[in-house]
N, C-alpha and C positions, 0 to 999 in steps of 0.2 A: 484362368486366362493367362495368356502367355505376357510375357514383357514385348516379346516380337510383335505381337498382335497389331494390326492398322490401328486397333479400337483404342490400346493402352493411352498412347501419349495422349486422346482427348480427354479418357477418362484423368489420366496425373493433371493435366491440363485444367478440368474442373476441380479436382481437389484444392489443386493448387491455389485455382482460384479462390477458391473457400476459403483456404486456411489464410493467404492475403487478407484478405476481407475481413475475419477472424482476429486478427494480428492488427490488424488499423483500428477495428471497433476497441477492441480493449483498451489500444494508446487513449484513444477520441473518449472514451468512459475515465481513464484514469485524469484526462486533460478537464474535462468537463466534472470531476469530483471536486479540485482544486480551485476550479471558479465559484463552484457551490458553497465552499466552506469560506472564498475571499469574499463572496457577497453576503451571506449571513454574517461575518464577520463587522465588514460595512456598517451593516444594517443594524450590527451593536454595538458599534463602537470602537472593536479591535483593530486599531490599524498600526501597532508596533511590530507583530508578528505575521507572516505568511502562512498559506494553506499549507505549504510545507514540512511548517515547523508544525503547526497544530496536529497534525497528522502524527506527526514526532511522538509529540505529548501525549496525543489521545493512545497511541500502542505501547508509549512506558508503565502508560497507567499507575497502577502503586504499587511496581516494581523498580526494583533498584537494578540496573542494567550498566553494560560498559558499553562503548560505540562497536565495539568488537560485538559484540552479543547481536545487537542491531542489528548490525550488516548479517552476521549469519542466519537472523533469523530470514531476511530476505527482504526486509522493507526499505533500506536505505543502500546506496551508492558508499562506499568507503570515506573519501574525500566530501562528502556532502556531507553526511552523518554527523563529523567532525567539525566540521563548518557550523553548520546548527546547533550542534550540543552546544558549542562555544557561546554563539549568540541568546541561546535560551539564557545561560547561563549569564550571560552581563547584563541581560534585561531581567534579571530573577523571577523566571519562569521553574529554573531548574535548579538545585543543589549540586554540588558535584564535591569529590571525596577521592584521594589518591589511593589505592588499595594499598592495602599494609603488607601482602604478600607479593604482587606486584608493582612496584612504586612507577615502572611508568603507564600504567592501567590507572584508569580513572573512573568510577562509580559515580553513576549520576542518578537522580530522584528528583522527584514533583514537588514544589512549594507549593503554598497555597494557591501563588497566581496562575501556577502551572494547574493545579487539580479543577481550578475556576476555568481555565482553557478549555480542558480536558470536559468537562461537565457540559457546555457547549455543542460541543463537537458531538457528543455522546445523544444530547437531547436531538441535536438536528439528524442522528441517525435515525435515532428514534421516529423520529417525524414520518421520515423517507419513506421506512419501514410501514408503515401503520401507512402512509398515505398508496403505496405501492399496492398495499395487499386489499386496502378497500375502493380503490379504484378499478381493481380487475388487472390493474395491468401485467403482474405477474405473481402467479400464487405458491406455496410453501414447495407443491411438487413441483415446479419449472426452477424454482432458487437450486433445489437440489439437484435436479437433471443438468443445468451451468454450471454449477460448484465441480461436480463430480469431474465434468468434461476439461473443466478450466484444472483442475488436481492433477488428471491425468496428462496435460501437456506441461502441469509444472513438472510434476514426473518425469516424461519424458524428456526436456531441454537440461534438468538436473544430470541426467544419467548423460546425457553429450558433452556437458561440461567434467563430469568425474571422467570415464572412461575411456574418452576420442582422445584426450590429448596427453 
């Protein structure tokens, strides 16, 4: 089909609309994960630290990582990242260590309060998981069929940011 075609612009028109749609659901999911984890939070007790931060700790895991490392892997905002490690760090959530080959890099790791965070957060996935897949609501092949879909347009917004500009 041509670009000229009468039919095109409805068809871009629908896509478009999709991929809208597409683009809000995942904000509206990432918005609605972080209520999830501030009310189980609640519900135990944590209220020094945010779903933000927990989030943090649950992806350092027991690794020892820089804020650099973070942001690249693609879960944290630069300015944020940094913000938070800081705060983890005064509430001793998190260790932190100036690297010896770059002294202004700073290595940071889980204390125990951070791996008691992280354990949390880990079981409420767990929960998620297991309550997900025996309620019907979405089974191993549909996780994969989204994963897949969701890879391919991190792929493609990657590849607009290396080579458009």
């Amino acid at each position: 089909m041509s670009i000229h075609s009468p039919v095109a612009p409805s068809l871009r028109q629908g896509f478009m609309g999709g991929y809208l749609e597409t683009l809000a659901l995942v904000e509206r999911l990432h918005r609605l994960l972080l209520d999830v984890i501030k009310d189980e939070f609640e519900r135990v007790g944590v209220l020094e630290i945010n779903a933000v931060q927990a989030l943090l700790l649950f992806n350092v895991g027991d690794n020892e990582v820089t804020a650099g490392e973070l942001k690249t892997r693609g879960y944290y905002q630069g300015s944020n990242v940094s913000y938070n490690l800081k705060k983890l760090v005064e509430l001793g959530y998190m260790h932190h260590q100036r690297c010896e080959i770059d002294r202004r890099s700073v290595r940071v790791r889980l204390t125990e309060r951070g791996r008691h965070i992280r354990s949390l957060v880990a079981e409420l996935f767990e929960r998620h998981a297991e309550g997900l897949e025996t309620s019907g609501a979405i089974d191993m092949n549909g996780l994969e069929v989204i994963t897949a879909a969701l890879r391919r347009m991190e792929r493609y917004w990657g590849d607009q940011i290396r080579y458009i500009y």
